[in-house]
Steps between C-alpha positions, in 0.01 A plus 500: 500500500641821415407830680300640224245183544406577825148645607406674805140457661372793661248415749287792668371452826161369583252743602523713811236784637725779374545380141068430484448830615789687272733574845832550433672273681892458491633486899205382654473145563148380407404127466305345274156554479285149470473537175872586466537180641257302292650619171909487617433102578318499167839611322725196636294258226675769203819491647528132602598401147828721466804461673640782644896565571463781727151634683543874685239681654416813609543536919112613537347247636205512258769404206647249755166330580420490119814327447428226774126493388588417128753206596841690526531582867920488449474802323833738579403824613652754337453866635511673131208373442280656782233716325566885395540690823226723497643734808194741603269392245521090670080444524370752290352431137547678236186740499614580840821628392368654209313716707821723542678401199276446180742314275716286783573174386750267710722495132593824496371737760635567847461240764581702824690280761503195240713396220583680165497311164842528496543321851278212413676472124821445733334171706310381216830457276683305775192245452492508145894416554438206753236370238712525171758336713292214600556149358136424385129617561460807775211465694411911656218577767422849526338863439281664278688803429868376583448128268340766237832710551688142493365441155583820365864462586540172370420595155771826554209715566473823718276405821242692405429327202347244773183704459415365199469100667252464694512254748220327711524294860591172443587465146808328313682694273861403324776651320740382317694482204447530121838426366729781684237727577300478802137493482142461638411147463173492644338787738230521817353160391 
């Protein structure tokens, strides 16, 4: 296997109350909701079929206790790929924020206390690097906006460009390769 045939599997975490009701939710440490849980143990039947060479997930324990629902309770955590840091705006939805600033988005307006795109560009290329560098399948549970941002900079992409994939709880997405250039194999399925 050479490094160009590998795939990674993005997993997004199962459903919490923050991500039904359109929180943003980075720091805090929700569980799953019920239904979170229902649908993260429906996931380990689509990833029992493929071997994995490395699993990592995100320290949240909502990302964690996706992983161990769906079958892959080894999972390494890996701290770059906690969700975007929201700082001050942590719990808020979007509306909310817009209230005082009518064209914030998380891709490219100011997140006061939290992390720039810049920042999160910097931790999501050290995972990119750890999955290029893997010998086989990568197996990822994580974020909405930080696996979004993930994507992005696997195809070379600036962060923001994650606004154009969007990403639902508990889906499967992969990347991967189309000769030497990396690409979206299959996305929020």
């Amino acid at each position: 296997m050479t490094p160009m045939d590998n795939e990674v599997w993005l997993v997004r975490h199962g459903e919490t109350e923050w991500s039904r009701d359109g929180r943003h939710t980075s720091t805090t440490d929700l569980p799953l909701t019920d239904e979170g849980r229902r649908v993260a143990e429906g996931l380990r039947d689509r990833l029992d079929d493929d071997a994995f060479a490395l699993v990592l997930t995100s320290p949240r324990q909502r990302a964690r206790e996706t992983a161990r629902l769906a079958g892959h309770a080894d999972a390494v955590v890996d701290d770059d790929l906690a969700e975007w840091d929201y700082g001050d705006l942590e719990g808020l939805t979007t509306p909310q924020i817009r209230e005082t600033d009518a064209d914030w988005t998380i891709w490219d307006g100011p997140v006061p206390g939290g992390e720039t795109a810049q920042q999160i560009s910097r931790r999501l290329d050290r995972v990119v690097a750890r999955c290029r560098a893997a010998d086989g399948r990568v197996l990822v549970f994580g974020h909405g906006h930080s696996l979004r941002a993930l994507a992005a900079r696997w195809l070379d992409l600036p962060v923001a460009d994650g606004r154009h994939l969007l990403l639902d709880t508990a889906t499967v997405s992969v990347l991967g390769w189309e000769r030497e250039t990396p690409v979206v194999r299959r996305w929020n399925s």
